[in-house]
N, C-alpha and C positions, 0 to 999 in steps of 0.2 A: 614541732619538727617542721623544718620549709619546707617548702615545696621543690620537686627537683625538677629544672629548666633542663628540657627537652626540645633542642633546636632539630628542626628538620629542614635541611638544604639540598634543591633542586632548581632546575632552571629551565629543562624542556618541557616538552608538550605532555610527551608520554610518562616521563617521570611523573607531574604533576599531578593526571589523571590516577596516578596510583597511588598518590603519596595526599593528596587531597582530605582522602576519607581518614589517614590514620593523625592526620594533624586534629582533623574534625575531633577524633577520638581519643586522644590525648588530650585536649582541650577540654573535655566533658567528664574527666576524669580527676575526682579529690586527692590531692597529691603533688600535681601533675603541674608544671606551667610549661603550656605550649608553644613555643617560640617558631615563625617560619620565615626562612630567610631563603630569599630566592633571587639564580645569578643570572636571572633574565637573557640565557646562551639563548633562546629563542623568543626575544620578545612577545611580537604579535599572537603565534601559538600559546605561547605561555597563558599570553594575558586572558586568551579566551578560557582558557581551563580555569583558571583564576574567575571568572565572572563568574561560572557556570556550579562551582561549589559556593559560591562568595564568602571566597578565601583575600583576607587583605595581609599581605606581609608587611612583619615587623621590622624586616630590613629587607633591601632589594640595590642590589649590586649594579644592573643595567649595563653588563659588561657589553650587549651587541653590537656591532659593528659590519659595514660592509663587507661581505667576501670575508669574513673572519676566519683563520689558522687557526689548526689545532693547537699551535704554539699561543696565540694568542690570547684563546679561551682561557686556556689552564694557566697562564701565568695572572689575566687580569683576575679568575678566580681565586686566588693566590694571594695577590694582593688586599684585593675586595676584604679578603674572608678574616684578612689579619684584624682589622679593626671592628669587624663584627662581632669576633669573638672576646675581644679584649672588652668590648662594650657590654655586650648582652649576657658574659659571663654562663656557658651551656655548661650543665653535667654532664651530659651526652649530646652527642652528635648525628644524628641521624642521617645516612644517603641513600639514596636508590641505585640499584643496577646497575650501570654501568656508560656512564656518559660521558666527557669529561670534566663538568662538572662534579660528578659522583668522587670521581678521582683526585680532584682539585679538591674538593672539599672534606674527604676522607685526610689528606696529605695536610693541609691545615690542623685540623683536628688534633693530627700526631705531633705538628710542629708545636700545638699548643698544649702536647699532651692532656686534651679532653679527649674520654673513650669515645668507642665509633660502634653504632649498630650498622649493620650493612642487610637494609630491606631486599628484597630477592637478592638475597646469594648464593652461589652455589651451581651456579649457571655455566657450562660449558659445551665449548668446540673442541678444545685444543688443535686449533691452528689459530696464533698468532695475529695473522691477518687476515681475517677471517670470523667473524664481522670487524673491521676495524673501523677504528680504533678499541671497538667495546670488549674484546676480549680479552686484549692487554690491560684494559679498565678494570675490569673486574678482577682479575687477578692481583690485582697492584691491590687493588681495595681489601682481598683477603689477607693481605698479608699485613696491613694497618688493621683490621675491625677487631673487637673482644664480642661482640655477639653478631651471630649470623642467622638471621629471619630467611629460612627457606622455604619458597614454596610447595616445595613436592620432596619426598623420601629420596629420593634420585639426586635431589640437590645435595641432599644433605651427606650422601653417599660419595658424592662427588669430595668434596670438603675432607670427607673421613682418609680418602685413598691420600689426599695429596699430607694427611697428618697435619691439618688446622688444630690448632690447642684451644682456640675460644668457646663460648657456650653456645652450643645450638637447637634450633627451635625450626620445627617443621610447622608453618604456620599456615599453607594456601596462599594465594594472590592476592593481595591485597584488590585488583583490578575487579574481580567479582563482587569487592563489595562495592565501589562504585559502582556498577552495573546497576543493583538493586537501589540504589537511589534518581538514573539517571535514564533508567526504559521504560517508556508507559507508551498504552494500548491509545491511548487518544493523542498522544503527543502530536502536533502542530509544529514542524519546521519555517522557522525562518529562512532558511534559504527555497526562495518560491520553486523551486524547478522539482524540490524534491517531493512537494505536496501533489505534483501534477502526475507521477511517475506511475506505468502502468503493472502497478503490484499483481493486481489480481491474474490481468490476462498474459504477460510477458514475467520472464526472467530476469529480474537485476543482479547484476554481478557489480559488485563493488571493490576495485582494484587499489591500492596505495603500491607506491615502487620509490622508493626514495635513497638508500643506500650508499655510503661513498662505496663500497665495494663491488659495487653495480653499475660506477662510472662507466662510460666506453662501450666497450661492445656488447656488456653482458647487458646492458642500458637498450642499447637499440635495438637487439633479439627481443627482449621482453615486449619493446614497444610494437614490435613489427607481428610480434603473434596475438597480442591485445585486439590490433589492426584488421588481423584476419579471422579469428574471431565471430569481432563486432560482423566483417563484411557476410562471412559463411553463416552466421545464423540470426536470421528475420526474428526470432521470438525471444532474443536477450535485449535488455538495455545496457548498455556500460557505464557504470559512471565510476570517475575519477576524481577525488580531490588532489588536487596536484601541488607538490612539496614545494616552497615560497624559492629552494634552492634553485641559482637561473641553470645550472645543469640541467635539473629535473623538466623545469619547465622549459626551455629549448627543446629538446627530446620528445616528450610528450606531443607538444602542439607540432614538431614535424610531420609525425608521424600519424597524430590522431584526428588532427585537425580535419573537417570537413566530412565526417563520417558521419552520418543521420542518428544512427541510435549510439553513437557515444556522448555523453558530457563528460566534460573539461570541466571543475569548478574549483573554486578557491577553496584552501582548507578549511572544513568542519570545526567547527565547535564540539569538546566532548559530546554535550548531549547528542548531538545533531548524529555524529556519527553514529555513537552505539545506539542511535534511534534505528537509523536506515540499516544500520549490520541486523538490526532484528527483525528488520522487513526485505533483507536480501534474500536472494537465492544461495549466494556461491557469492566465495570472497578468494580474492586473487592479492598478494600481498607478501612484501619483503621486510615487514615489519614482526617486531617481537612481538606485540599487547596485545595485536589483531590474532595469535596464534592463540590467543587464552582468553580471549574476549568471544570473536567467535562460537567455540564449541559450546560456552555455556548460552548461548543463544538456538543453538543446533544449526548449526553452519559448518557447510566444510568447507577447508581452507585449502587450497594451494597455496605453498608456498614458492617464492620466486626468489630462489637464493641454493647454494649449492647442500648448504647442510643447515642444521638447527640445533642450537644449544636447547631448546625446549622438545626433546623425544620422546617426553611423555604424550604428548598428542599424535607423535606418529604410533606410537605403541599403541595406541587405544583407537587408534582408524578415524579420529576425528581432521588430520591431517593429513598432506602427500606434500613432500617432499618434490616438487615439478622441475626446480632448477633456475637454470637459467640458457635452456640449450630450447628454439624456435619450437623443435617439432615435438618435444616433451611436452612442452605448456600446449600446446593446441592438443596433443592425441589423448591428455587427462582432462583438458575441459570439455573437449569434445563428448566424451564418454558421460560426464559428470551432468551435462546439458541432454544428452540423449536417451542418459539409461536410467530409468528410477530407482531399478533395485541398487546401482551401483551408487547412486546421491543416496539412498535411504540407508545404507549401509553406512555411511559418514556423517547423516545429519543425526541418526540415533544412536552413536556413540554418549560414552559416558566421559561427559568431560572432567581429567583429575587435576583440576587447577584451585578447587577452593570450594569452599561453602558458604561463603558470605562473612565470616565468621576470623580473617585474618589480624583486622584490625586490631578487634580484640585481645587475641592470644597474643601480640605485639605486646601491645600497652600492658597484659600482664607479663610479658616475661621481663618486662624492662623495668616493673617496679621490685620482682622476685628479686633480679637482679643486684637491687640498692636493699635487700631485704626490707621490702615493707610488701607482700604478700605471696601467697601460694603459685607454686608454678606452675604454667598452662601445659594441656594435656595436648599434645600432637596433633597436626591435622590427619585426617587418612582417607584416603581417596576410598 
């Protein structure tokens, strides 16, 4: 019996970090030929996630481009993907979440009628724009996939209301298993600033804000309460990796620039980051990964965004929900920085995003699938 060619296609940062481990895991799997083909929507980031598993793709599209359109991405991915797949011949197709990539590569897949697994899905806002582009991503992508790897029961509920007909699998975050290959207690950062940082005697908050939906003014509220913050309390550090987009970073250095306990750094390397989130305080962030990365470290999150397709974390008090309005974000970190019971009440939640153990249930439900083994047993918080 061959083997059945299992391509998985991603191109960002955060995709990568999540999809990293289950390529790994596929790969190590009798049966299995793991194929990763990556559309390089975020080069530099990419690359560094790519070093950091030392993952080398089998095909790599290199779609980036200055200032690149959503129209741009999704069409060069389009293109790209035609002759990858004519080439590399996948059984399945593998995407992440919700990028445009994910989308791009889910809509290939259908044009070439290869099935599609769609890794976290099940993910909802329901408003449109709102993350955008990724909610209409992800939608679009349900309605191509035949298997849906959800991470949490809620996901998968989500799926059931809207009447998905494909197989579904409550599998945990694949992101925790990364975790557990990428956090150690002796870890040594390459980037020197973070080795010097004062863990023991101050607070570090570690902030990301990078969102098109947080363009304009929800962008400069966030940065202006970052701002005062840093000024009102002597016993935090700020640090910042700041998104490569020159939105983000105009923004940022207006506002943060020349503030004593803030850093400004380039972006992290996987490790680097889910090193420092495990040596934070309090993590400030408009990102999805950080909202499930986080808690399994015991961190609470503010979120800087108006809602969250992930409410399992707000359900469980590992997260708050802060916004994007100046005095919200200041009067919850305020509290979070001041009051222990009310940080101890958030850092000892139980976080329901995974057991380490996602990968796995993956790569069995996708061989169940082709019937060549037993189906995997649910994850459960």
């Amino acid at each position: 019996m061959k083997d059945l060619r299992i391509m998985s296609v991603f191109g960002t940062r955060p995709e990568a970090i999540k999809m990293a481990p289950l390529v790994k895991e596929l790969a190590a799997r009798e049966g299995i030929t793991s194929i990763c083909c990556v559309t390089a929507q975020h080069r530099e980031m990419l690359d560094s996630v790519l070093a950091v598993f030392d993952l080398k793709p089998d095909w790599d599209l290199d779609i980036m481009t200055p200032r690149q359109t959503l129209s741009t991405i999704t069409s060069k991915c389009l293109l790209g993907m035609d002759e990858a797949i004519d080439t590399l011949k996948p059984d399945m197709i593998l995407v992440h979440g919700d990028t445009s990539t994910t989308f791009a590569g889910a809509l290939s897949a259908f044009y070439h009628q290869v099935p599609v697994g769609h890794v976290e899905a099940g993910l909802r806002t329901y408003d449109k724009y709102s993350p955008f582009p990724e909610e209409m991503n992800r939608k679009l992508v349900t309605a191509i996939a035949d298997l849906y790897f959800c991470p949490t029961e809620n996901n998968r509920r989500n799926l059931e209301r809207e009447n998905v007909a494909g197989q579904m699998f409550v599998t945990g975050n694949t992101v925790i298993d990364a975790l557990k290959t990428t956090v150690r207690k002796d870890y040594h950062f390459t980037t020197e600033i973070l080795n010097r940082l004062p863990y023991g005697s101050k607070k570090i908050l570690l902030v990301t804000c990078h969102r098109r939906e947080n363009y304009g003014q929800p962008m400069e509220d966030i940065m202006s309460a970052l701002a005062e913050i840093a000024r009102t309390h002597g016993d935090v550090e700020l640090v910042y990796p700041v998104h490569l987009s020159p939105v983000v970073q105009e923004c940022a250095h207006r506002h943060l620039d020349g503030i004593g306990n803030v850093h400004l750094i380039d972006p992290l390397a996987a490790d680097e980051m889910h090193n420092l989130m495990a040596r934070c305080y309090l993590v400030l962030t408009d990102s999805g990964g950080l909202q499930e990365e986080a808690p399994a470290l015991g961190k609470p999150v503010l979120v800087l965004r108006r809602e969250t397709e992930r409410p399992e974390a707000v359900a469980a008090g590992t997260v708050k929900l802060a916004g994007v309005d100046k005095g919200e974000i200041l009067s919850l970190a305020h509290r979070l920085i001041t009051d222990p019971a009310a940080y101890a009440a958030m850092a000892h939640a139980v976080n329901p995003y995974g057991d380490g153990e996602a990968c796995r249930r993956i790569a069995d439900a996708i061989l169940w699938h082709f019937g060549r083994g037993e189906k995997p047993e649910d994850f459960h918080a």
